[in-house]
C-alpha positions as CSV (number, residue, x, y, z in Angstrom):
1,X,-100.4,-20.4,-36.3
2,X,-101.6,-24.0,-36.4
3,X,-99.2,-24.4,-39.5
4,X,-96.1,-22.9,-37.7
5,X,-97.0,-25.2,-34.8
6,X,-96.7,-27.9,-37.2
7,X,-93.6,-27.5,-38.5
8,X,-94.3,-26.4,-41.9
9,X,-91.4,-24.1,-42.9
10,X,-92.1,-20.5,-42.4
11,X,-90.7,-19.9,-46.5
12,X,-93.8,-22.2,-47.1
13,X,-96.5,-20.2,-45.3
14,X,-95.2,-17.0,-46.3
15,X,-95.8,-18.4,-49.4
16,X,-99.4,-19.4,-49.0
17,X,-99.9,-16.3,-47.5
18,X,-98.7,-14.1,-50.6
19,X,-100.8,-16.4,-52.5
20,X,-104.2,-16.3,-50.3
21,X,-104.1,-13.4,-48.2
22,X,-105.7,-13.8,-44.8
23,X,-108.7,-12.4,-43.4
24,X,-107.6,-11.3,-40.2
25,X,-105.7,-7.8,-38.6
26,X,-102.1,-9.2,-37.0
27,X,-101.0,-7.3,-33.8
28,X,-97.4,-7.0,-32.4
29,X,-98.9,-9.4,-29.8
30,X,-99.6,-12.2,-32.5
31,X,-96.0,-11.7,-33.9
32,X,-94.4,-12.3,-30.6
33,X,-96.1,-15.3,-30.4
34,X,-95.7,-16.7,-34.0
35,X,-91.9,-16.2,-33.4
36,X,-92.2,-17.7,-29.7
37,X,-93.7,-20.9,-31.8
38,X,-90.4,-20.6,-34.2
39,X,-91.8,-18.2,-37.1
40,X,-88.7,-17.0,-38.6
41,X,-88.9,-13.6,-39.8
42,X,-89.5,-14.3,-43.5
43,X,-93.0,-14.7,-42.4
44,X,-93.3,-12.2,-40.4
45,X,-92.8,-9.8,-43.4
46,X,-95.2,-11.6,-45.3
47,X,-97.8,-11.3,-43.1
48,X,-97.0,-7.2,-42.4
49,X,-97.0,-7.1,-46.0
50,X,-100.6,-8.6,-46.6
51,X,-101.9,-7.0,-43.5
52,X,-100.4,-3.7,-44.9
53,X,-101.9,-4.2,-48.9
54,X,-105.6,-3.8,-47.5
55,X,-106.6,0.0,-48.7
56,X,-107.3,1.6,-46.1
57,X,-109.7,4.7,-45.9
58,X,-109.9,8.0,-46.3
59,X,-110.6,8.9,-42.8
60,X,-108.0,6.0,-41.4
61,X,-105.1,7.8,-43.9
62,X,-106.2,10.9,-42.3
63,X,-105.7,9.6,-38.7
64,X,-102.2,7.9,-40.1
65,X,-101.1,10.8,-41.1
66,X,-101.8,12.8,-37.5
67,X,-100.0,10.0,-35.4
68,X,-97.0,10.1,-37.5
69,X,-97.0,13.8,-36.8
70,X,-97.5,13.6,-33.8
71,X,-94.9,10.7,-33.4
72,X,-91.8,12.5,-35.4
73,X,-92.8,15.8,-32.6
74,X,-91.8,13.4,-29.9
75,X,-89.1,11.9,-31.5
76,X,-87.2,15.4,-31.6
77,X,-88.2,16.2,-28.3
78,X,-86.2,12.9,-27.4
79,X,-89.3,10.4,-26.4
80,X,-88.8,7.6,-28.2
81,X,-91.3,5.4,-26.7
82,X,-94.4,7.9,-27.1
83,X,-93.0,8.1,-30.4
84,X,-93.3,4.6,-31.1
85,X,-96.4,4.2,-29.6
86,X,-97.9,6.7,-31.9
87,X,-96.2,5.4,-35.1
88,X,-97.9,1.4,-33.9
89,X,-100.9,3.7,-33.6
90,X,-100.5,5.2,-36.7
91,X,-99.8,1.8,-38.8
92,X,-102.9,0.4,-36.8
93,X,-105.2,2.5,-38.2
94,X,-103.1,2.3,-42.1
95,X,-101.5,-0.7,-42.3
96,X,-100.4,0.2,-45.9
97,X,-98.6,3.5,-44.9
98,X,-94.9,2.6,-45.7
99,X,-93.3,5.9,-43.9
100,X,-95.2,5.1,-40.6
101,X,-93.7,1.4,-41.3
102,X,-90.2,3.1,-41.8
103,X,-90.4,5.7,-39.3
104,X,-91.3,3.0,-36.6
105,X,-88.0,1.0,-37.7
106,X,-86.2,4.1,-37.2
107,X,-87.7,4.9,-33.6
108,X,-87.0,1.0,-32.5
109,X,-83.3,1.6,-34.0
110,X,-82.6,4.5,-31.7
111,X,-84.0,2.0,-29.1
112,X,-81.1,-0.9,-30.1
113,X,-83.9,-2.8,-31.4
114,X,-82.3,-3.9,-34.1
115,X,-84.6,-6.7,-35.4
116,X,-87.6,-4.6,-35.0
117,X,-86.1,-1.8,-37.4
118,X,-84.7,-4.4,-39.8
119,X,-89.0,-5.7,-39.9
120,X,-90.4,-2.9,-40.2
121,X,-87.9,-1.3,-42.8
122,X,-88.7,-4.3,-45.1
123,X,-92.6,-3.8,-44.9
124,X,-91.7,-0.2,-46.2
125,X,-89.7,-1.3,-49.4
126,X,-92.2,-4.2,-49.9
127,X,-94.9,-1.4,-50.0
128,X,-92.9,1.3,-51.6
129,X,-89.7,-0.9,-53.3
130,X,-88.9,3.1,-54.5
131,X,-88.3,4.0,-50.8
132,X,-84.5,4.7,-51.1
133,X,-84.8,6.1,-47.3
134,X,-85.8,2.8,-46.3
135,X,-83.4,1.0,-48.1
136,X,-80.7,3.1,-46.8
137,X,-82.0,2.7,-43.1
138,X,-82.7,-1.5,-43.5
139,X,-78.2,-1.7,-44.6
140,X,-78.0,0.8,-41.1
141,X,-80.5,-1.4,-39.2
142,X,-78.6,-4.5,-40.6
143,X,-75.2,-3.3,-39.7
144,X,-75.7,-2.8,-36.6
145,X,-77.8,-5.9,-35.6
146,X,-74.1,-7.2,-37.3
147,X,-72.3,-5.0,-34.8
148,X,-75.0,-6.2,-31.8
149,X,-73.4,-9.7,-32.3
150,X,-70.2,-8.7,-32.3
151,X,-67.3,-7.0,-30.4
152,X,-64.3,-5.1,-30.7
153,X,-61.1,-3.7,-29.2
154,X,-58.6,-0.8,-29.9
155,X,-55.0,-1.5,-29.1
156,X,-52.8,1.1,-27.8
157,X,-48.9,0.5,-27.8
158,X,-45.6,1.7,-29.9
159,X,-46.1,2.9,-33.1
160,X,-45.6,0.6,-35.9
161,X,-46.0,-2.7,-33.5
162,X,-47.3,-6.0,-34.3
163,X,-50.7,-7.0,-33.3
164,X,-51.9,-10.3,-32.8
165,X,-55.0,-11.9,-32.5
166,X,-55.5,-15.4,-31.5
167,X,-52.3,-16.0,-33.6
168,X,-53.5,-14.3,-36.4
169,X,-51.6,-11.1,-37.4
170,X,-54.0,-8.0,-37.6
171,X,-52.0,-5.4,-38.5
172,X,-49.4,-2.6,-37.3
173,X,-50.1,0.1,-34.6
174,X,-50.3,3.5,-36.5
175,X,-47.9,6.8,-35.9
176,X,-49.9,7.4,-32.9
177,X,-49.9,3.8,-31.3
178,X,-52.9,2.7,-32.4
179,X,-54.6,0.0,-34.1
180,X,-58.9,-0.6,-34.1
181,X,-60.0,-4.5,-34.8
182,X,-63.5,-5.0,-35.3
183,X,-66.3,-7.9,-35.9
184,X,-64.4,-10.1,-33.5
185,X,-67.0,-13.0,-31.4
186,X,-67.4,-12.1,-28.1
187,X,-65.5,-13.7,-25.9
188,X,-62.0,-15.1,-25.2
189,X,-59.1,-14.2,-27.0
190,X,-55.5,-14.3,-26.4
191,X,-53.8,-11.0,-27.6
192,X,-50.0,-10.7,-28.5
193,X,-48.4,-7.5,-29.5
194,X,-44.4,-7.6,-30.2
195,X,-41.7,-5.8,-31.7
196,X,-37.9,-5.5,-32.8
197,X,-35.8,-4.8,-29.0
198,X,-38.8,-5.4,-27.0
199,X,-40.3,-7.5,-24.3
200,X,-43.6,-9.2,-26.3
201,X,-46.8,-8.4,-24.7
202,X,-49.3,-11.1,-24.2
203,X,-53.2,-10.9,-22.6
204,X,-55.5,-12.7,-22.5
205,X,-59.5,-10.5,-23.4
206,X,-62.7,-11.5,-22.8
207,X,-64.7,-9.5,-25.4
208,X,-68.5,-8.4,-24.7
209,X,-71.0,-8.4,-27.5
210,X,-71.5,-5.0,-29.1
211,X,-68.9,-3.2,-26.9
212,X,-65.5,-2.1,-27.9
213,X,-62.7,-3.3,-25.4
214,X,-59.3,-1.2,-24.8
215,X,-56.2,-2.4,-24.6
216,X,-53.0,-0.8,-23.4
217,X,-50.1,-2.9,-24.5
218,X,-46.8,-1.9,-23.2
219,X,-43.9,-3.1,-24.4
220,X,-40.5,-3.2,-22.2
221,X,-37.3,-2.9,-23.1
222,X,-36.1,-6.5,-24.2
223,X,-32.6,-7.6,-21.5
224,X,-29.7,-6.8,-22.7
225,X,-26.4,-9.2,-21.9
226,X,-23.0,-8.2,-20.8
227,X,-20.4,-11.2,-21.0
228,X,-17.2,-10.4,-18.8
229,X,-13.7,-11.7,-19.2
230,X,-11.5,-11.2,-16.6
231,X,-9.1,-12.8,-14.0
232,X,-10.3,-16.1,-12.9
233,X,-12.3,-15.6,-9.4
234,X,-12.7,-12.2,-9.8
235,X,-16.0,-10.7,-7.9
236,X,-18.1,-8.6,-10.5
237,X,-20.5,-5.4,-9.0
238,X,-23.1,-4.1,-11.3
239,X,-24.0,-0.7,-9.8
240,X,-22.6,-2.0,-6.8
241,X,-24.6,-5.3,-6.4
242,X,-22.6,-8.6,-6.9
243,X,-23.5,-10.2,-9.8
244,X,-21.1,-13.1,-8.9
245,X,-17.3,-15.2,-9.7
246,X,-15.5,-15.4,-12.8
247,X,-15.2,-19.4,-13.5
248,X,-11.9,-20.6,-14.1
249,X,-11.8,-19.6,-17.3
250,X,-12.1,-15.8,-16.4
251,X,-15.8,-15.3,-17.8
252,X,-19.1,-14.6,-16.2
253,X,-22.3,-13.8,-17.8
254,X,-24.6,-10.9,-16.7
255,X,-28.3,-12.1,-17.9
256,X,-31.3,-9.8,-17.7
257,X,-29.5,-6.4,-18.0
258,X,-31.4,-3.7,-18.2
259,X,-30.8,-1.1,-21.0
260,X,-29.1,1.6,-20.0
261,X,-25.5,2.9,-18.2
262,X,-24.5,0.9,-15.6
263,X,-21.7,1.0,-13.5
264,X,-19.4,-1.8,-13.8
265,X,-16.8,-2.8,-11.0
266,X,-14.5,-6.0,-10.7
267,X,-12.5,-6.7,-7.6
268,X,-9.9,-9.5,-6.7
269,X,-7.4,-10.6,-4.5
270,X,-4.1,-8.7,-4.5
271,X,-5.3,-6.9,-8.1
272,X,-6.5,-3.3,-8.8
273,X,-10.3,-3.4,-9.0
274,X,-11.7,-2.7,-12.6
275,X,-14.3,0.5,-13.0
276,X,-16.0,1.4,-16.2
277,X,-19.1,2.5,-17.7
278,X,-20.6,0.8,-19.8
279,X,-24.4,1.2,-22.1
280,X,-26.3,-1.8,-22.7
281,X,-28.4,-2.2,-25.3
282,X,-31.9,-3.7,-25.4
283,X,-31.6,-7.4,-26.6
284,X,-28.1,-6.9,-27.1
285,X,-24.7,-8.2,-25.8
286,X,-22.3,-6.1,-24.3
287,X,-18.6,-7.6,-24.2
288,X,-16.1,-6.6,-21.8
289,X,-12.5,-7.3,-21.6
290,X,-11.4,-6.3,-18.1
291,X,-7.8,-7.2,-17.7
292,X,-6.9,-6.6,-13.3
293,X,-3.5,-5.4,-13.0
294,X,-1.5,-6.5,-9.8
295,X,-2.1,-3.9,-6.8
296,X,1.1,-2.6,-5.8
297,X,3.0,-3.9,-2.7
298,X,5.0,-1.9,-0.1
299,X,8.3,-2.9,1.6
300,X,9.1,-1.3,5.2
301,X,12.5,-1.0,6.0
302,X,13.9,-0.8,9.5
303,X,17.5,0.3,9.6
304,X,20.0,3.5,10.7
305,X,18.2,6.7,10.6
306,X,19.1,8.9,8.0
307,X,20.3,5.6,6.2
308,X,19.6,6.2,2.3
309,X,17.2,3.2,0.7
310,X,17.4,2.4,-2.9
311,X,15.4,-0.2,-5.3
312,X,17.1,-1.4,-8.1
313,X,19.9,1.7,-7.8
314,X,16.8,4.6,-7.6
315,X,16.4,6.6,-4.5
316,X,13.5,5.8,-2.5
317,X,14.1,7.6,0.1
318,X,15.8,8.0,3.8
319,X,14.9,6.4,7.1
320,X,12.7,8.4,9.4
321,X,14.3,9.2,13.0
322,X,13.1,5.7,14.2
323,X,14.6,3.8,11.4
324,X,12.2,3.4,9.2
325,X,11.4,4.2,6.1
326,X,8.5,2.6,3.6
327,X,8.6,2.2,-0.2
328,X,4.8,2.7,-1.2
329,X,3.8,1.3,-5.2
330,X,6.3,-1.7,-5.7
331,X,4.8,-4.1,-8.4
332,X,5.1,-7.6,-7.9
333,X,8.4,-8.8,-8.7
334,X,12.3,-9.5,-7.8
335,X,14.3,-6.1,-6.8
336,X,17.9,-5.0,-5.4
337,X,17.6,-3.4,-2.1
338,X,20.9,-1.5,-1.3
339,X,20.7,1.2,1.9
340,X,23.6,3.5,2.4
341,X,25.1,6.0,5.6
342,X,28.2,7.6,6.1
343,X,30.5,5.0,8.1
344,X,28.3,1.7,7.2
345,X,28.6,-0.9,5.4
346,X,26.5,-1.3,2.8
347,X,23.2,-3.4,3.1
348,X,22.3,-5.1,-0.1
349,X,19.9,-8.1,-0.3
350,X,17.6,-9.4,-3.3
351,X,13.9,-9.3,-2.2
352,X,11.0,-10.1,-3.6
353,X,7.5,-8.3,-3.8
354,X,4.4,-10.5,-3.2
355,X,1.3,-8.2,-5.1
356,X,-0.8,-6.5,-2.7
357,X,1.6,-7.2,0.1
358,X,3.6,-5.7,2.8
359,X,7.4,-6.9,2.7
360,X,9.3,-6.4,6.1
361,X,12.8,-6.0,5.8
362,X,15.3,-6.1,8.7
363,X,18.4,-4.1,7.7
364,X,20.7,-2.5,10.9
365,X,23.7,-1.4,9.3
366,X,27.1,-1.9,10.9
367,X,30.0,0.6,11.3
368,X,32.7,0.2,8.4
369,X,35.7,-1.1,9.3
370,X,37.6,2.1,10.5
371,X,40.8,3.2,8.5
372,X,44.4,3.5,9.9
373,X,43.8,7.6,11.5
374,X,40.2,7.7,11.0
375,X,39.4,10.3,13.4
376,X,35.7,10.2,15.5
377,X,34.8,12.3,18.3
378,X,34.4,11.0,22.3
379,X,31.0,12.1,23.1
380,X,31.9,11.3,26.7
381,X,34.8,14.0,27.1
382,X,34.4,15.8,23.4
383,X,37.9,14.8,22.5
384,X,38.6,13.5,19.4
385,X,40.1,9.7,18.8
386,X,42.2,8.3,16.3
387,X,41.5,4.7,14.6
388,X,45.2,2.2,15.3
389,X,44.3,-1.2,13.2
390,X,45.8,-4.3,14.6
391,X,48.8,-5.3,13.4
392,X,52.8,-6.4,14.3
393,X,55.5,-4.5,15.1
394,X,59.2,-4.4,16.5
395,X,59.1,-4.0,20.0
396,X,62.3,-2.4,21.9
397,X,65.1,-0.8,20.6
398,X,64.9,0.3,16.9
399,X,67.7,-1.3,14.8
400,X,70.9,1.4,14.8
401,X,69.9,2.8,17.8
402,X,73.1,2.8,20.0
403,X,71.7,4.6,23.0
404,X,68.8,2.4,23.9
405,X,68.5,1.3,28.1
406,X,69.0,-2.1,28.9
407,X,65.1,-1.7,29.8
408,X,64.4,-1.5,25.9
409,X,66.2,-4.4,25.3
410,X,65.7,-7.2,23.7
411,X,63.7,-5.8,20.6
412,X,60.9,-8.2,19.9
413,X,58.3,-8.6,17.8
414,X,54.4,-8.2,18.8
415,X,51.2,-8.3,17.9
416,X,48.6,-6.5,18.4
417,X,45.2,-8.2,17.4
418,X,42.6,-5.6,18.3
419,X,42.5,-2.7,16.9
420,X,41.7,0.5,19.2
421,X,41.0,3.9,19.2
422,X,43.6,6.2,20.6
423,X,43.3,10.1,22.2
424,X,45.1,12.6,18.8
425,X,46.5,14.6,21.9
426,X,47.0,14.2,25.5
427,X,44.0,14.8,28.0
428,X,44.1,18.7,28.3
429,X,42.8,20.4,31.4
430,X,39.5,21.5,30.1
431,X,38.6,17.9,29.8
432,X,39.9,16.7,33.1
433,X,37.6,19.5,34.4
434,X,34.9,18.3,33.0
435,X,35.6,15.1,34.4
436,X,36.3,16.4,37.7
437,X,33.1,18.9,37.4
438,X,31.1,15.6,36.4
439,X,32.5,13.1,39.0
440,X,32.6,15.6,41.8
441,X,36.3,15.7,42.3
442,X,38.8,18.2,43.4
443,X,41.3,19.2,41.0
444,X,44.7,18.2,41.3
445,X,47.6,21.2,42.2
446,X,48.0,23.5,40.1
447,X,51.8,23.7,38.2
448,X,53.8,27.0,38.8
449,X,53.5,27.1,34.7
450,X,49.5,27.3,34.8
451,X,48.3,28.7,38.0
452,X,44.4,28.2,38.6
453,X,44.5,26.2,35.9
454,X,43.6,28.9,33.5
455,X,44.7,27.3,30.2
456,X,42.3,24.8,29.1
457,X,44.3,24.1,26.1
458,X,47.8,22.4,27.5
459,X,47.9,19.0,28.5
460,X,46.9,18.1,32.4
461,X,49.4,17.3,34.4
462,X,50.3,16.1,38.3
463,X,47.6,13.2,38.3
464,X,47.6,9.9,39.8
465,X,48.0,6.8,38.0
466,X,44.3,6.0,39.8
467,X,43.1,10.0,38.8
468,X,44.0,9.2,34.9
469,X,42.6,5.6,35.1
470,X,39.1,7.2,36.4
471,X,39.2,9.6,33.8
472,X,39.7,7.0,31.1
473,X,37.1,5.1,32.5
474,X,34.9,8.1,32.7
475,X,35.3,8.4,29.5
476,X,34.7,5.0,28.3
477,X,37.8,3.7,27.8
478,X,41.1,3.0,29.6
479,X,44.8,3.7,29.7
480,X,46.6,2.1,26.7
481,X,49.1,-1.3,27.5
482,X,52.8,-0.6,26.9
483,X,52.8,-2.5,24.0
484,X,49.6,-0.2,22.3
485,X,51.4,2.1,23.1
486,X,54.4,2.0,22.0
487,X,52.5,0.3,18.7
488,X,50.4,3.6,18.1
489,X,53.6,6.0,18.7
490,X,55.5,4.3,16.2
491,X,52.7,4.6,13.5
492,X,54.2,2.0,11.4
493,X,58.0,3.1,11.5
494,X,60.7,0.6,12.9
495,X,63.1,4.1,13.6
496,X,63.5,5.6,17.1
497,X,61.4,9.0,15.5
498,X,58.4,9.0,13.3
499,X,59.9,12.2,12.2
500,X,62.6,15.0,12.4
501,X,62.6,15.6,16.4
502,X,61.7,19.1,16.2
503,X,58.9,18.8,13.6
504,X,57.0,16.2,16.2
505,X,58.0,16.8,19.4
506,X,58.2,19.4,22.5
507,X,61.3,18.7,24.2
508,X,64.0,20.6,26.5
509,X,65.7,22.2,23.3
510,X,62.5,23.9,21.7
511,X,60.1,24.6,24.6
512,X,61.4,26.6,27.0
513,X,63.3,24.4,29.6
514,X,66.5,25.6,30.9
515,X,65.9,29.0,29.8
516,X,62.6,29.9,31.7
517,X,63.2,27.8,34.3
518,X,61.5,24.4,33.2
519,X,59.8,25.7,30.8
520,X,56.1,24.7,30.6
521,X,54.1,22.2,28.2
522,X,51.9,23.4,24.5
523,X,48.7,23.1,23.7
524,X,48.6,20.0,21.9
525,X,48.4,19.2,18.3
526,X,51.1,21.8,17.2
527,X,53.7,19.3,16.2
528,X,52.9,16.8,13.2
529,X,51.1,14.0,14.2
530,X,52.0,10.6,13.0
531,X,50.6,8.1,10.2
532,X,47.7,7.3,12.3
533,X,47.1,11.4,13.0
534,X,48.3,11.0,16.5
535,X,49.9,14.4,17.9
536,X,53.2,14.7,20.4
537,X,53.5,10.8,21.2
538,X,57.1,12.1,22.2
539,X,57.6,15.3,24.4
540,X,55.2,17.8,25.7
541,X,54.7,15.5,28.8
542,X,54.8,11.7,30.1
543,X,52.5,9.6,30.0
544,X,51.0,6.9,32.0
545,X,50.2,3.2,31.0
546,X,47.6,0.7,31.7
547,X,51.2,-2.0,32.7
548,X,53.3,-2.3,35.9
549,X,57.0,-1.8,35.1
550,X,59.3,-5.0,35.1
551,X,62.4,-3.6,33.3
552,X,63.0,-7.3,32.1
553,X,59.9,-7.8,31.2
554,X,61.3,-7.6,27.4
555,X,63.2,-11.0,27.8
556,X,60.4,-13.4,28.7
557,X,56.8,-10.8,27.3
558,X,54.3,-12.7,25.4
559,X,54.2,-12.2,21.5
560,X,50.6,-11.6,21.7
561,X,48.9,-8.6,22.8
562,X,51.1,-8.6,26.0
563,X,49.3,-7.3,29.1
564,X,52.5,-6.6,31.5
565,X,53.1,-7.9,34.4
566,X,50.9,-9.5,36.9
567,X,52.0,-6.8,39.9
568,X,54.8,-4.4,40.5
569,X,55.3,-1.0,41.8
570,X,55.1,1.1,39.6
571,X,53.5,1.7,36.7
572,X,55.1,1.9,33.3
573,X,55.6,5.7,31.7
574,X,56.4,6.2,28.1
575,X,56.3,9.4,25.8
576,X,59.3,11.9,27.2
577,X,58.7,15.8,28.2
578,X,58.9,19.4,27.1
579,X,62.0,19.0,29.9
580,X,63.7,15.8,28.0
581,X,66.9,16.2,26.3
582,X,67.2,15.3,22.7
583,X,69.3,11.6,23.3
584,X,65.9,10.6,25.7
585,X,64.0,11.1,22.6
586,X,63.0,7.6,21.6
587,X,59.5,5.7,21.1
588,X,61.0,2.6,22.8
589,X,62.0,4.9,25.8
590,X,60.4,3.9,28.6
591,X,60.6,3.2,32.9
592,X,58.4,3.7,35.6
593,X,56.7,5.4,38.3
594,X,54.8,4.9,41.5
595,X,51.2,4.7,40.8
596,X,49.8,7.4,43.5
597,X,52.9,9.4,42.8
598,X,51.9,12.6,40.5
599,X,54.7,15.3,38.7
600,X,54.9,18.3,37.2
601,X,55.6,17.2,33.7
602,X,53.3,14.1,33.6
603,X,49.9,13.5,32.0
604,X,47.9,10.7,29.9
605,X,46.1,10.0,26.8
606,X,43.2,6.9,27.2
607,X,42.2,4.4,24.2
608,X,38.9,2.8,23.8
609,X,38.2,-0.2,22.0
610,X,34.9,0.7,20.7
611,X,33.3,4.4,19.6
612,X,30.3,5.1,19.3
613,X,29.4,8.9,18.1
């Protein structure tokens, strides 16, 4: 002891100790202290050794022999410490017995302690150097103490992943994710597992002496990328969450996706929004070329109903009841808008159609300019009405006709600027009912010719000047001047007739008069009309005029849509009857009567200067 204290090396005194022996018994007490003063363990052997070398008795082998009976009886029923207790005993009393020294350094292995099985398993070889079993148990004893000091951990994660330790590579994970690294220092380490597609794992372990750590290293799908090209400013929705605008270059970059399907949507101003799937993979980049096309515009159209709309010559459609009619799906761009109806004039404008947009187009279309006898119905008394033009005529006696009335005279020429449209046939009695029905009037006397006024058909006659003035304006119109009158008879003709007498007129020699008494008037429209589809403008019966009757009138009338005169007293009567004889027969005939004055053989026809069905 005094030499340990004294720093001598324990190799030293082990060796003075082989060499001398000693002359004292060492207990476990003595060695806890030798090494407490810094004995390292050569020593200790040394001393167990020469301790054990002593020959022991007969007796003392005996009693060896019981204990370690005794001892190996505990150790199988499980108590270790009894069982070491009797192997001390046993070595006590036989220093020299190498199983009780290697049976001990077993019984203080199953106990963890380590150094005390290594001791004690050296003492055996150095008695019995033939002990295989010893030899075998000191590598155990010495592996272990190895695996005391040190740590481990198992690493679970992918198959075929690469582990690393501190920066050091350590291997691959097996087929089942696994990979065991042993004889690591205890303590901290940083751990890094990686592999191809995947997010690397990193950890940082603390590591315990003689325990084995676990580890579950997960590795996540690495980001994928999706780069978009589309239309400058264009909103992009990755499953429906904005990722952001298109620069002005048309790209935006999607960082971070995560592997998989998405849903991919682009949306812009005035352009059809873009919807795909696409698959991104892990660590990848996903390019998409998403081209927006224009959205569609619409143009509204507000013109006639019925009218007929067409874009760039196709049919797109008809207006609605109200006028309007919409063209749905018009890409951005210049058309040709033409709408159509029966008697209108054409509507045809260039327009042009703003993407995305609503264009408003304001299109009434206006009556066509009405032909010479283009025929449209009064809705006011149902009768139908003949289109006159405007033009100039010869006013007066035709040229060659020798039997015209100083009244006719002179022959002039006029012109009529408006055009007008005129009553095909003289107001029959069915419509002067009406009238009479609708303005609460008492029908005129009835003729000898149509008692009751049964026929609805012929033309109505005995009425006032005033009576077929209210029924023009009733009507909507008004009683024609002389001069539109005389204009409209003559239907372009400069001749007394606009036919053969008997193929356009009712007059005393075809109708009746002298031979059944006066005869009566025809149902109008019998006789051929004239070029402008006007029917018995001579014969059948008189009729009345908007003028007063100045039989000079002719020498001083204006040359322009003449009005007659100022006042008179009487008003002008043109047209002949059924009861007029053939040499009366003449378009320029004319004279007068007195305004409230009403006969037998005289009616009217009205003209309106605008008709609207």
């Amino acid at each position: 002891m005094s030499l340990v204290k004294g720093s001598v090396p324990s190799a030293r005194v082990a060796e003075l100790v082989r060499e001398n022996g000693i002359d004292f018994e060492p207990t476990e007490e003595y060695f806890r202290t030798l090494r407490s003063a810094g004995a390292e363990q050569v020593l200790i052997d040394a001393l167990r050794a020469t301790s054990a070398n002593k020959p022991p008795s007969q007796d003392a082998t005996a009693q060896a022999k019981q204990r370690i009976k005794g001892a190996n009886a505990l150790m199988d029923t499980g108590d270790i410490d009894g069982a070491i207790a009797l192997f001390q005993e046993a070595i006590r009393v036989s220093p020299g017995d190498s199983e009780a020294h290697r049976l001990l350094g077993l019984a203080l292995g199953k106990k963890k302690d380590w150094q005390g099985d290594i001791s004690e398993q050296r003492v055996a070889i150095l008695l019995n150097p033939d002990d295989a079993t010893a030899k075998a148990e000191l590598v155990a004893a010495l592996h272990a103490t190895t695996a005391a000091e040190t740590s481990g951990v198992v690493v679970q994660s992918l198959p075929n992943a690469e582990v690393y330790l501190d920066n050091e590579f350590k291997g691959r994970t097996g087929s089942e994710g696994q990979l065991k690294i042993d004889d690591l220092k205890p303590g901290a380490h940083a751990l890094r597992v990686s592999m191809p597609g995947k997010r690397v794992f990193e950890q940082s372990l603390n590591l315990t002496a003689g325990q084995t750590s676990e580890m579950a290293a997960t590795l996540a799908d690495l980001a994928g990328k999706i780069v978009v090209h589309t239309t400058a400013g264009a909103e992009v929705f990755l499953d429906n969450t904005s990722r952001g605008l298109a620069n002005a270059s048309g790209e935006l970059t999607l960082e971070d996706a995560t592997p998989g399907s998405h849903e991919l949507r682009l949306s812009a101003a005035s352009k059809k929004n873009f919807e795909q799937s696409i698959s991104v993979s892990a660590g990848q980049e996903t390019r998409v070329e998403a081209s927006l096309a224009d959205l569609p515009g619409r143009i509204v159209v507000q013109t006639t109903p019925g009218a007929q709309v067409f874009l760039d010559n196709a049919s797109r459609g008809a207006a609605d009841a109200s006028g309007e009619v919409i063209v749905p799906d018009v890409p951005g761009g210049s058309y040709n808008l033409r709408i159509t109806a029966n008697g209108k004039t054409d509507f045809q404008e260039s327009v042009t159609v703003t993407a995305g947009q609503e264009t408003r187009i304001h299109a009434p279309l206006v009556d066509l300019p009405p032909t010479p006898g283009m025929v449209k119905e009064n809705p006011k008394d149902g009768l139908r009405y003949a289109w006159v033009p405007p033009g100039t005529f010869m006013m007066g006696c035709s040229p060659g006709e020798a039997k015209c009335d100083p009244a006719e005279k002179p022959p002039h020429a006029v012109t009529i600027t408006k055009g007008f449209w005129m009553g095909r046939l003289e107001v029959p009695v069915g419509a002067y009912k009406r009238f009479a029905s609708g303005s609460k009037r008492n029908m005129p006397p009835e003729p000898s010719f149509n008692r009751g006024w049964m026929s609805d058909r012929i033309p109505m006659v005995k009425v006032t000047w005033n009576e077929a003035q209210a029924y023009c304006t009733w009507a909507g119109g008004r009683l024609p001047s002389e001069a539109e009158w005389e204009y409209a008879a003559r239907g372009g003709t400069t001749q007394s007739l606009y036919g053969p007498m008997d193929e356009i007129a009712w007059y005393a020699r075809n109708s009746g008069a002298g031979v059944v008494a006066w005869g009566m008037p025809h149902p109008g429209g019998l006789k051929r009309p004239n070029s402008f589809g006007l029917f018995d403008m001579l014969g059948n019966v008189h009729e009345w005029t908007n003028d007063w009757f100045d039989k000079d009138y002719y020498a001083h009338s204006p040359s322009v849509d003449p009005p007659g005169p100022s006042s008179g007293a009487q008003r002008a009567v043109r047209g002949q009857a059924w009861t007029s004889k053939g040499d009366d027969m003449r378009v320029s005939s004319r004279y007068g009567d007195p305004p409230d004055g009403s006969f037998f053989e005289g009616g009217f026809r009205c003209v309106c200067d605008a008709l609207n069905p």
